[in-house]
Structures are given as C-alpha cells and as structure tokens.
C-alpha positions in Angstrom: 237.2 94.3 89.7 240.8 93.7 89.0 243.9 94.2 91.3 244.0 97.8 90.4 240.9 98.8 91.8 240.7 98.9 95.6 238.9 100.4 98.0 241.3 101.6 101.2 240.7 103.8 104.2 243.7 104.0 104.4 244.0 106.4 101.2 240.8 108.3 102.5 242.8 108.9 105.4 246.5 109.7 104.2 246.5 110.7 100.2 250.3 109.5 99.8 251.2 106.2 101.4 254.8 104.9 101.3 255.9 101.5 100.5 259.4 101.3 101.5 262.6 99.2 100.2 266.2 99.6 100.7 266.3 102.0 97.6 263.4 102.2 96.3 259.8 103.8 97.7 256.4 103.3 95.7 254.7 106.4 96.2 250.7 106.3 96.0 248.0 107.9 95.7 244.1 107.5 94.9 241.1 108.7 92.9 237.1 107.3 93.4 235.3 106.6 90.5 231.7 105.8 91.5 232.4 103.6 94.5 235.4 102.4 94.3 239.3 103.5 95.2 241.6 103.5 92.0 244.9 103.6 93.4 248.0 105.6 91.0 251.9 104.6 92.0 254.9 105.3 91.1 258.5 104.4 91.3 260.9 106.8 93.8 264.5 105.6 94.4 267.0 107.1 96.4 270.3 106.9 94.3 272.3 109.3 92.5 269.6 111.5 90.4 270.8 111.2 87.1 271.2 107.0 87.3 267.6 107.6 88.8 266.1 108.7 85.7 267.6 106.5 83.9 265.8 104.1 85.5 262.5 105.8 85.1 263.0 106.4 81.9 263.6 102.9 80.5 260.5 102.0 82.4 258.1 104.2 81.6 258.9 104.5 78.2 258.2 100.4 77.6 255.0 100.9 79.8 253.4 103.7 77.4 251.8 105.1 80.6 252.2 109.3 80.7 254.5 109.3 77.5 254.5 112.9 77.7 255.8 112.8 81.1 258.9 110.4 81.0 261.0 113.3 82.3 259.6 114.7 85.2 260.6 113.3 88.8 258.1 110.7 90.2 256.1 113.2 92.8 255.9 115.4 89.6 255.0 112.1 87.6 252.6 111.1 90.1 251.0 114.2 90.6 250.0 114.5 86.5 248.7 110.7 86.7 245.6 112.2 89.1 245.3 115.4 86.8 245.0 113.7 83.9 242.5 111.0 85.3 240.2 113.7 87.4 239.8 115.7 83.8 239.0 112.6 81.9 236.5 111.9 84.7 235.4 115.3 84.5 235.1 115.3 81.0 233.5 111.5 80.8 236.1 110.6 78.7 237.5 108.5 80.7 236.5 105.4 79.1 237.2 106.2 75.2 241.2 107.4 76.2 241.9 104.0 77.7 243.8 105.6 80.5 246.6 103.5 82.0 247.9 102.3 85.0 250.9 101.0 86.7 251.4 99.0 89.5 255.1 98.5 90.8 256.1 95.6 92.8 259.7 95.9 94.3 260.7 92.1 94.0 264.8 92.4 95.4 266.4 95.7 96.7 270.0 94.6 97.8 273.3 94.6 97.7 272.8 97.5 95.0 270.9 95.6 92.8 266.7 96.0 91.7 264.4 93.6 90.4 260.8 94.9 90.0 258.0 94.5 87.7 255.6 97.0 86.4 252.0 95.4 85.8 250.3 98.1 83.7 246.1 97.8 82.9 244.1 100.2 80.9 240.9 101.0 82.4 237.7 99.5 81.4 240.1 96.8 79.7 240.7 93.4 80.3 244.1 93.5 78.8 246.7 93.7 80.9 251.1 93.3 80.9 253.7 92.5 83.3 257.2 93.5 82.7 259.9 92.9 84.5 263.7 94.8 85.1 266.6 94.5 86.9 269.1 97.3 87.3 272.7 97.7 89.5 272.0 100.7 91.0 275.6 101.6 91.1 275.5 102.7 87.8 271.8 102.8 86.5 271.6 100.4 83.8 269.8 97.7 83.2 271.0 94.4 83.9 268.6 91.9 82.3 270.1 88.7 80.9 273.7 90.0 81.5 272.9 88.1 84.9 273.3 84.9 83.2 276.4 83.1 81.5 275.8 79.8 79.3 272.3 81.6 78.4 271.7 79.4 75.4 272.1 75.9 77.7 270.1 77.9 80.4 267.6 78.7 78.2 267.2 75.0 77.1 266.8 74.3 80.7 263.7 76.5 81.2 262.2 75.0 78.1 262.6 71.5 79.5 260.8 73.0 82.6 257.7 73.8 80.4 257.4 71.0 79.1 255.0 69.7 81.8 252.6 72.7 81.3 253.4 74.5 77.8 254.9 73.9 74.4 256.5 77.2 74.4 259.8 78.3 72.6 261.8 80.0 74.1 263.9 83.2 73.8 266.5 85.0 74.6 264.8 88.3 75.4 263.2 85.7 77.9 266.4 85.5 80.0 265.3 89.4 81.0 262.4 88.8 82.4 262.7 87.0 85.9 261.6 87.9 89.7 263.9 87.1 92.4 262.3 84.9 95.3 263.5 86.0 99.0 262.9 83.8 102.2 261.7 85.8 105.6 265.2 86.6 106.1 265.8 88.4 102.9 267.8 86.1 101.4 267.4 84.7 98.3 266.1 81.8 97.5 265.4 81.4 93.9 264.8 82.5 90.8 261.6 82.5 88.9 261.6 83.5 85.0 258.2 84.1 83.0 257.5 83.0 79.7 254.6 83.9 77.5 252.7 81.8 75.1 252.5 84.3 72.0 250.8 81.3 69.8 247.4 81.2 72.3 246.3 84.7 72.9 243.3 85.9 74.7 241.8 89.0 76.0 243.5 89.5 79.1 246.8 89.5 76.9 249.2 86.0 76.6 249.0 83.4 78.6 252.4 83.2 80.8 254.6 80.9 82.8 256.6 80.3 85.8 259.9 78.4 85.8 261.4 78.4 89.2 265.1 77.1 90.0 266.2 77.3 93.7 269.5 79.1 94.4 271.6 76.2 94.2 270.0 75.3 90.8 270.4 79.2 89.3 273.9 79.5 91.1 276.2 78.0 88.5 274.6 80.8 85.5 274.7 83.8 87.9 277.4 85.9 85.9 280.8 86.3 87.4 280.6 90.1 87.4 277.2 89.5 90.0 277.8 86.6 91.3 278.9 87.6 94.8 276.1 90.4 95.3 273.8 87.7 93.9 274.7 84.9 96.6 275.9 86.5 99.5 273.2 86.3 102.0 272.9 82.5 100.3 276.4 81.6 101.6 
C-alpha cells in the first residue's frame, strides 16, 4: 500500500479535513475501495483569485490529473475528483483508466512566497512523480530558478554534491525543482534540490536525489530581487 492509500477515522468522521498554511489550505476528502481509505486533495489559496488560478493552473496542467477540469475552483475541482472515481468504481473501470492522484505538501508559506510539491500516483500503478514549484504570491507567477543568480557555478556545486551517491548531470531545469527546509521556528534553514537519474529507470519512475545546502551555504545565490523575503527570519 503506498502513501496514498490510508485508512483514517478521521475522514469517516469529518468528509473535508483542512490542512492549514499561511496562504494556502489542502482541502481533502476520501473514497473506500474494498478496505481501505483513498484520500483526494487539493490545493486552496487565499490570494487574489485571478493570481490563484494561475497557480492552479500551471500545476495541474504539468500533473495531467483532471485535464478537463484545470479551470474550475479547487472545492469544484475536488468535488469532480470523487465523481469521477465513485463512477469508475461503479463501473469497475477503475483499474483500466489509470485514475490519478495528487498529494500536495506545502513545504514554505511566507513572507508571500510558496514552495510545494505535488506527488501524483495512478492507481493500481507503481509509477509515481514529484514535482516541485515555487511561486510569489504577490503576483502569481512562478518563481523557479529565478531564485538563484550564478546558476551555472551553482549548478556545478550540486553536481559536486552527487558525486558521493550518483553520476548524474545536471541541468538547468534542475535549479526549479527544490524544497525549502524550516526549523520549529519557521525559519529557514536550508535548501534541498532533487535531481533525477534519467539514465537508470525503473518502475516506480527515476531514481532521484537530495542535495541539501544550509542557509548560509544557499545564501550567497538567493537572487537579489528575493533575497530579503528569503533570509529574513535567518537574520
């Protein structure tokens, strides 16, 4: 059984639960197949509603989850998830339409910036992806690598990190995909980036890798622009 699949009382006893950030809310609910609890989320932010679905829409349309609902508001969105998935169960089709899930994790919601990755899973697959954004929420787009300055010596940096584990070359698109690593206070206190290891694939998708830097090691690449939002609670 993979992380998707859970069983919860909690969902037996409430049908929407609420995970709340600063900005951002993961709304849930849940379905049982035979025994077990599949849980559906999705992504609610409280900022200006036109920068909001701009945000949804980026996401969802690299996730390939719901294509035909990219537009509609996430209770909306969330609500045609368990439609969809109680008529394919209905229908025992389930199986053959490789239905697909999302599971958001809200990794920094400060200082008007989000970081937060969108694991998605097909069911009855072992395949699954992790992808990873991070958007100013004062004006909806997508920040990505733009976080970075002196990307090219940076990204020569991570690659000297992987050499322990991986011989993995890196890229530039790999600047964009990064977590950001809080302490109990909230602050930050790192920066971890993920790399995958096209050349060695398997069935569970590509292998991938963790390079962490601490603050002070990131600091000197955080872009000028972000810099203060980015170290703040750090100074």
């Amino acid at each position: 059984m993979n992380r998707f699949f859970l069983a919860a009382i909690l969902l037996m006893i409430s049908p929407f639960l609420h995970a709340y950030a600063q900005d951002a809310t993961i709304l849930k609910d849940s379905v049982l197949i035979g025994s077990d609890y599949y849980v559906l989320e999705e992504l609610k932010l409280d900022v200006k509603e036109a920068d909001a679905m701009e945000i949804y829409k980026r996401i969802r349309g690299a996730s390939g989850v719901m294509e035909g609902a990219i537009s509609l508001s996430p209770d909306q969105r969330l609500g045609a998830k368990k439609d969809t998935l109680l008529a394919l169960i209905a229908d025992s089709t389930l199986r053959e339409a490789a239905y697909g899930f999302e599971h958001y994790q809200v990794l920094y919601d400060k200082q008007g910036l989000l970081n937060v990755s969108v694991l998605i899973q097909s069911y009855g697959s072992a395949f699954e992806s992790r992808q990873y954004y991070c958007f100013d929420l004062a004006t909806g787009k997508e920040i990505g690598g733009e976080l970075f300055i002196d990307r090219n010596r940076l990204l020569r940096v991570i690659s000297k990190k992987l050499e322990q584990e991986a011989d993995i070359k890196t890229r530039p698109e790999d600047l964009g995909k990064y977590g950001v690593v809080t302490g109990s206070s909230g602050a930050i206190e790192g920066i971890k980036f993920f790399a995958e290891d096209t050349g060695n694939y398997r069935s569970s998708g590509y292998p991938v890798y963790e390079v962490y830097f601490e603050i002070k090691e990131i600091a000197p690449y955080i872009a000028p622009a972000y810099r203060k939002r980015v170290l703040i609670s750090t100074l």
